[in-house]
ZAMAR-499837 format. One record per residue (C-alpha): residue in three letters; x, y, z; residue number from 1. Coordinates in steps of 0.1 Angstrom, whole numbers, plus 5000, padded with zeros to 4 digits. Layout:
["ala",[X,Y,Z],NUM]
...
***
This chain:
["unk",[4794,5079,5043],1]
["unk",[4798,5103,5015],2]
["unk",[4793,5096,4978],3]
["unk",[4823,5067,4969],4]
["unk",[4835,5080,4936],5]
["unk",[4847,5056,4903],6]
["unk",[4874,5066,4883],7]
["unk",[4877,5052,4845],8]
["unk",[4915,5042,4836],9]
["unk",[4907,5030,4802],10]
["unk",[4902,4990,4787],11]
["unk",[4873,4984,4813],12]
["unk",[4899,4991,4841],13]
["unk",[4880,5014,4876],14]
["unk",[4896,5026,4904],15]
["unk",[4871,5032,4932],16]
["unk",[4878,5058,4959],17]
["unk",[4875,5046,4995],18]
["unk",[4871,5078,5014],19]
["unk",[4893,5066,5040],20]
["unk",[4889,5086,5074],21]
["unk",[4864,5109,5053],22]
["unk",[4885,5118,5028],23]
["unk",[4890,5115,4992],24]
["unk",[4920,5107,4972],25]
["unk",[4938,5086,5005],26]
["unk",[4930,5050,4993],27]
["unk",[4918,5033,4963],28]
["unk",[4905,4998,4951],29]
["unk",[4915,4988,4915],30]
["unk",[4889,4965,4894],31]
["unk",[4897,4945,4861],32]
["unk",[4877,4928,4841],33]
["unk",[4881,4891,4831],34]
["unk",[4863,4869,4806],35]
["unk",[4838,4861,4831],36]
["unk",[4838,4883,4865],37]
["unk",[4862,4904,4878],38]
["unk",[4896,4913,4898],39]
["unk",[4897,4932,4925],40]
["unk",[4935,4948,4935],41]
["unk",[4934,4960,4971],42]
["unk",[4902,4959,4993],43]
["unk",[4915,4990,5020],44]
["unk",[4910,4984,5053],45]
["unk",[4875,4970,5072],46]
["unk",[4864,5008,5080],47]
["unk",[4859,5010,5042],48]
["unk",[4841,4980,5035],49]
["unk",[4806,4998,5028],50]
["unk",[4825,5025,5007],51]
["unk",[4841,4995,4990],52]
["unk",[4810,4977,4986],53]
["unk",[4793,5009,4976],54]
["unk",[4815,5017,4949],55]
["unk",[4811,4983,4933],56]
["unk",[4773,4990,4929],57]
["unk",[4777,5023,4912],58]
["unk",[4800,5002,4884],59]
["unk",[4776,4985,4878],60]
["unk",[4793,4954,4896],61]
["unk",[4772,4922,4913],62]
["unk",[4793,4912,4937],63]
["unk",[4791,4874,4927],64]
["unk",[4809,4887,4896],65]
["unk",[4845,4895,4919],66]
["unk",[4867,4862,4913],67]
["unk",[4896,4872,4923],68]
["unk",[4910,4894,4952],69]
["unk",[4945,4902,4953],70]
["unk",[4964,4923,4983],71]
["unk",[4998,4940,4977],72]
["unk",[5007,4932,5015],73]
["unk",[4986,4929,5048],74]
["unk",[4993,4959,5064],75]
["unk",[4958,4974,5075],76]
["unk",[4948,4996,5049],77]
["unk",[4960,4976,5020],78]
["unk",[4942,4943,5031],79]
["unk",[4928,4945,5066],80]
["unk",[4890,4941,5051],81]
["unk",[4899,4907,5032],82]
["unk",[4882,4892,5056],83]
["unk",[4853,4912,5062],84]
["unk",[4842,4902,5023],85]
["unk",[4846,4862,5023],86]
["unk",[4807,4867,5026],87]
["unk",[4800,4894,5004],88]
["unk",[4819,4881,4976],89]
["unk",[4807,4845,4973],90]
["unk",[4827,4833,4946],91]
["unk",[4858,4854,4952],92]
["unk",[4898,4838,4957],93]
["unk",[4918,4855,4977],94]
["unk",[4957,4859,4974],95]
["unk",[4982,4874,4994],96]
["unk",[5021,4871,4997],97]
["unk",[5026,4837,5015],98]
["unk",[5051,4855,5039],99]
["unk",[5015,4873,5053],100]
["unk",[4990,4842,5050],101]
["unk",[4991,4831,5082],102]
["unk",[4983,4862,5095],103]
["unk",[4952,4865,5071],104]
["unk",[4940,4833,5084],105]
["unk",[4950,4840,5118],106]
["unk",[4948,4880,5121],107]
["unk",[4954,4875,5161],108]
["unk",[4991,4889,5166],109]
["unk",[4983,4913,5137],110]
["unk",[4953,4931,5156],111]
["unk",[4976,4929,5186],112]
["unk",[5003,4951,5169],113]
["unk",[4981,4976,5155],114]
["unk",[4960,4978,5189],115]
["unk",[4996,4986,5200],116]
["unk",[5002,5016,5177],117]
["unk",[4968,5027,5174],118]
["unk",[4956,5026,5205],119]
["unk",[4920,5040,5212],120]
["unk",[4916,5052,5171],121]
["unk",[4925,5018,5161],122]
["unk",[4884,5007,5157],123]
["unk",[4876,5042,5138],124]
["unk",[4904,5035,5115],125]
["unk",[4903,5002,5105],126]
["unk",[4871,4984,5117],127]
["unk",[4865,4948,5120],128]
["unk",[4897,4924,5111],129]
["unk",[4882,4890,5102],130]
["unk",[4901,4861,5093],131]
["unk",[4899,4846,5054],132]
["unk",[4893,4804,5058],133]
["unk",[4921,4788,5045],134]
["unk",[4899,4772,5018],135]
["unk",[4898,4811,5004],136]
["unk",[4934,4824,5004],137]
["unk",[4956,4815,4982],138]
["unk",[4997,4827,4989],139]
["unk",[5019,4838,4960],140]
["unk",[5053,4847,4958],141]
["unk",[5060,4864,4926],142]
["unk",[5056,4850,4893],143]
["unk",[5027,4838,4891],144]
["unk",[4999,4852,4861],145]
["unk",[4963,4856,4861],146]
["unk",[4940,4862,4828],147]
["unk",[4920,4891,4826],148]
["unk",[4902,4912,4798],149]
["unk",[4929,4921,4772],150]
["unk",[4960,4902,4788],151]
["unk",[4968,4891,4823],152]
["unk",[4982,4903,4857],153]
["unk",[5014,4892,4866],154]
["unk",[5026,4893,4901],155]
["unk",[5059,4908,4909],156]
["unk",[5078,4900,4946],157]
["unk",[5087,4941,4957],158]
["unk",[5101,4932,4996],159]
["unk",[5116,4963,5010],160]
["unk",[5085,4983,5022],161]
["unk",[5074,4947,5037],162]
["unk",[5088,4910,5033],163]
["unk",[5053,4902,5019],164]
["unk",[5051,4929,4997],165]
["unk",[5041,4922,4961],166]
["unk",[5030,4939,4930],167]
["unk",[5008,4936,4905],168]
["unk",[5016,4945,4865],169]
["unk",[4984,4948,4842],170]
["unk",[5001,4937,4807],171]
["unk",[4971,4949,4789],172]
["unk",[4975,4983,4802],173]
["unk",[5013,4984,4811],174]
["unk",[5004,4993,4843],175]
["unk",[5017,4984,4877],176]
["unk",[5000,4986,4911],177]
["unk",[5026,4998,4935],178]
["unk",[5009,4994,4966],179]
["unk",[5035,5010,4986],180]
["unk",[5069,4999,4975],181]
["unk",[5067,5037,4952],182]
["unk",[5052,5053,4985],183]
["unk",[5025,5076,4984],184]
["unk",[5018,5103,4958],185]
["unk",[4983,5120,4965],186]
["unk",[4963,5135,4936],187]
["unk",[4973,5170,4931],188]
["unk",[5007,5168,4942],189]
["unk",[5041,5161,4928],190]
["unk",[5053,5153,4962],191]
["unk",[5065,5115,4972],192]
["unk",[5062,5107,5005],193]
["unk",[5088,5076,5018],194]
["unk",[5065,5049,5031],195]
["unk",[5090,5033,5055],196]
["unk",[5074,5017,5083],197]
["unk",[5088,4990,5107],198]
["unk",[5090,4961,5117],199]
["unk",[5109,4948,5086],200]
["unk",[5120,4979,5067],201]
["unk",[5147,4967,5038],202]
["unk",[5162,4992,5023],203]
["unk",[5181,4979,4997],204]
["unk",[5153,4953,4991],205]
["unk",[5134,4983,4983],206]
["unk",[5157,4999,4961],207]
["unk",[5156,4968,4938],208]
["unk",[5119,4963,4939],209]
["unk",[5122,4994,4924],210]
["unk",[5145,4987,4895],211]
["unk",[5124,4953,4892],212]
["unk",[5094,4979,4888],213]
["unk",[5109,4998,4864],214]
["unk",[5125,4975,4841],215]
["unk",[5091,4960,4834],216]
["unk",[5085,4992,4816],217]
["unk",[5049,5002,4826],218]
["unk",[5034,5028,4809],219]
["unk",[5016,5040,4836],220]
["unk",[5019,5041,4879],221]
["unk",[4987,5031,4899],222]
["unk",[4990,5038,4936],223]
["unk",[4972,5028,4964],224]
["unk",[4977,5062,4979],225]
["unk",[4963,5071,4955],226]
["unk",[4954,5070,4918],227]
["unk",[4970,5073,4884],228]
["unk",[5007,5089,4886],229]
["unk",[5006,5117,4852],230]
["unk",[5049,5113,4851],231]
["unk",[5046,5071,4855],232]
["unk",[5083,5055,4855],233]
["unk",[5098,5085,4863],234]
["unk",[5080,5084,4899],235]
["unk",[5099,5055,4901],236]
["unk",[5136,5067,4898],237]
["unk",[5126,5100,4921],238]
["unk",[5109,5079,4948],239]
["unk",[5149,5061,4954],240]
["unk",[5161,5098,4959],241]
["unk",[5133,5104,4982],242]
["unk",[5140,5078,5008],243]
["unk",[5178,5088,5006],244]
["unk",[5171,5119,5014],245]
["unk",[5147,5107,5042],246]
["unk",[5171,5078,5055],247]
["unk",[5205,5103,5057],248]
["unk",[5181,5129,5076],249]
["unk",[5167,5102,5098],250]
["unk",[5202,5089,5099],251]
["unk",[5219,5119,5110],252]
["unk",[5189,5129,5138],253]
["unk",[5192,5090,5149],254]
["unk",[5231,5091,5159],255]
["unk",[5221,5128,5179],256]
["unk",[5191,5111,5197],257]
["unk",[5180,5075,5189],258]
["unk",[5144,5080,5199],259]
["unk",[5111,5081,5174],260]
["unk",[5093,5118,5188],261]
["unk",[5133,5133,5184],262]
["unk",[5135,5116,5146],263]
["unk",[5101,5121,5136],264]
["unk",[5106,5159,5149],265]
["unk",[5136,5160,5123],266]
["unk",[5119,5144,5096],267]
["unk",[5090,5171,5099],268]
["unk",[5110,5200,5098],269]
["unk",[5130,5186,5070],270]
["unk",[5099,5177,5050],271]
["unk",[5085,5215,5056],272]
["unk",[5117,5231,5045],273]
["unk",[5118,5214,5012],274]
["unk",[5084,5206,4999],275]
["unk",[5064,5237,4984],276]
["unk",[5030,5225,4983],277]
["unk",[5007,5237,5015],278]
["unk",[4981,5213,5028],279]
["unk",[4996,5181,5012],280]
["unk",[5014,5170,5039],281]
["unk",[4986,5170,5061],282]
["unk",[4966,5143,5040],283]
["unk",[5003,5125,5038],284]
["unk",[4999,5116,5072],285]
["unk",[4966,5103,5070],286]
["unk",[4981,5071,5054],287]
["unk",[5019,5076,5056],288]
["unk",[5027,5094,5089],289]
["unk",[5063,5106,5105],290]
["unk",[5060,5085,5134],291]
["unk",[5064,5056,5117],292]
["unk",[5088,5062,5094],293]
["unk",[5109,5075,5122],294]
["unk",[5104,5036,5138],295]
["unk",[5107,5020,5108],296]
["unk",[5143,5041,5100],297]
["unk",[5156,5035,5138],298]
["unk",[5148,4999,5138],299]
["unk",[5164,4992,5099],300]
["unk",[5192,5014,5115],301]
["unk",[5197,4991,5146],302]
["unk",[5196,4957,5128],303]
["unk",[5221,4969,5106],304]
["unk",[5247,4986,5130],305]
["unk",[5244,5020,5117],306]
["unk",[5241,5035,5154],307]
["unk",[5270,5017,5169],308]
["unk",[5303,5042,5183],309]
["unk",[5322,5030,5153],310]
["unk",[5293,5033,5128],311]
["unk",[5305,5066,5119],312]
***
């Protein structure tokens, strides 16, 4: 494990750097103070639970002191190590959409689907998935408010990415935590990359979450993957014209060939022909990869008749 780096974001806020897969800048772990303890947004997945734990300790965090753990979704490397810390964080609630709490509780059918995808890397990526006792999970679904230093987070539903997708606005810093229903923008780059994986891809769910995003106002964009955004709400409006651009190349290779290595073939070459920044893509895939957003299109594409002979 290399050093975990910890980011300052102003009012007490951190963001600690996971190192996912040995790499910095891929996925990060919010902290916020309250009167009494602290909140934790997004614990990565179990493969990063002594980076996690690691960068706690270098805050100057006991980890008695977390009260609150919250989880955009429960896709793997936003939430797969919830359970992996009931023990470590004695004193800790934990909350997820109540669309994914079953599966928190029950992680059986979600291992099964990753093992599916994954395969032989799925241990080295995401490590142990344990399940969270019921008497320690909590399910939200939007609209709910918890206090911490300076104001309170309020949770905002964001389906499209994921039915059980949520958000997270800091009101003391006018910050939201995206998760991925903005995608992924990496440190360094200006680049968005669509994060539009299956099995229940909503497009136009998305689109709203986004306009429910942005007419909160935030003054600044926190990302999973990864960090502070430097041009904030206008990631948001860009990140719609990215996943057009995605879905009508997607759409277009899908009605040629409706199979995932032919899409995801097109969605490569498209993504090289208009980006200008080497090397980023690279550490894109890490967390956001072609293959999937190839399934996730061709499924969304197939549940709503866009492949038919008359969907022309």
């Amino acid at each position: 494990m290399s050093a975990v780096s910890v980011h300052e974001l102003g009012r007490d806020r951190q963001l600690i750097d996971l190192d996912f897969r040995g790499t910095e800048g891929l996925i990060g772990s919010y902290v916020l103070p309250e009167s009494e303890g602290f909140s934790l947004i997004e614990t990565g997945p179990g493969s990063c639970r002594d980076e996690l734990l690691a960068g706690l300790d270098r805050a100057g965090i006991e980890l008695g002191q977390i009260r609150h753990v919250f989880g955009t979704h429960i896709h793997l490397d936003h939430a797969g190590g919830m359970g992996t810390l009931v023990d470590a964080f004695p004193r800790a609630t934990f909350y997820v959409h109540e669309l994914g709490l079953p599966h928190m509780v029950d992680p059986t059918r979600l291992i099964l689907s990753a093992r599916r995808a994954w395969g032989p890397v799925f241990d080295q990526l995401w490590g142990t998935v344990a399940p969270v006792p019921t008497s320690r999970v909590v399910g939200l679904r939007g609209g709910e408010s918890f206090a911490v230093r300076g104001g309170e987070i309020q949770v905002v539903a964001t389906p499209g990415h994921a039915r059980h997708h949520l958000a997270y606005f800091d009101t003391a810093l006018r910050a939201i935590f995206t998760g991925d229903a903005a995608g992924v923008r990496l440190p360094g780059s200006s680049h968005l990359r669509p994060a539009v994986p299956p099995p229940d891809l909503d497009l136009e769910a998305l689109f709203a979450s986004l306009e429910t995003m942005r007419a909160m106002d935030p003054t600044l964009v926190l990302y999973t993957h990864f960090g502070p955004s430097p041009d904030g709400v206008s990631d948001l409006a860009r990140y719609r014209v990215a996943v057009e651009d995605w879905r009508d190349v997607a759409l277009a290779a899908a009605r040629q060939r409706p199979e995932v290595a032919w899409v995801e073939r097109r969605l490569a070459e498209h993504d090289a022909e208009s980006r200008q920044e080497p090397g980023v893509a690279e550490r894109e895939s890490l967390v956001s990869g072609y293959q999937l957003a190839a399934a996730g299109f061709l499924r969304y594409f197939e549940t709503h008749g866009l492949l038919g002979k008359d969907a022309r």
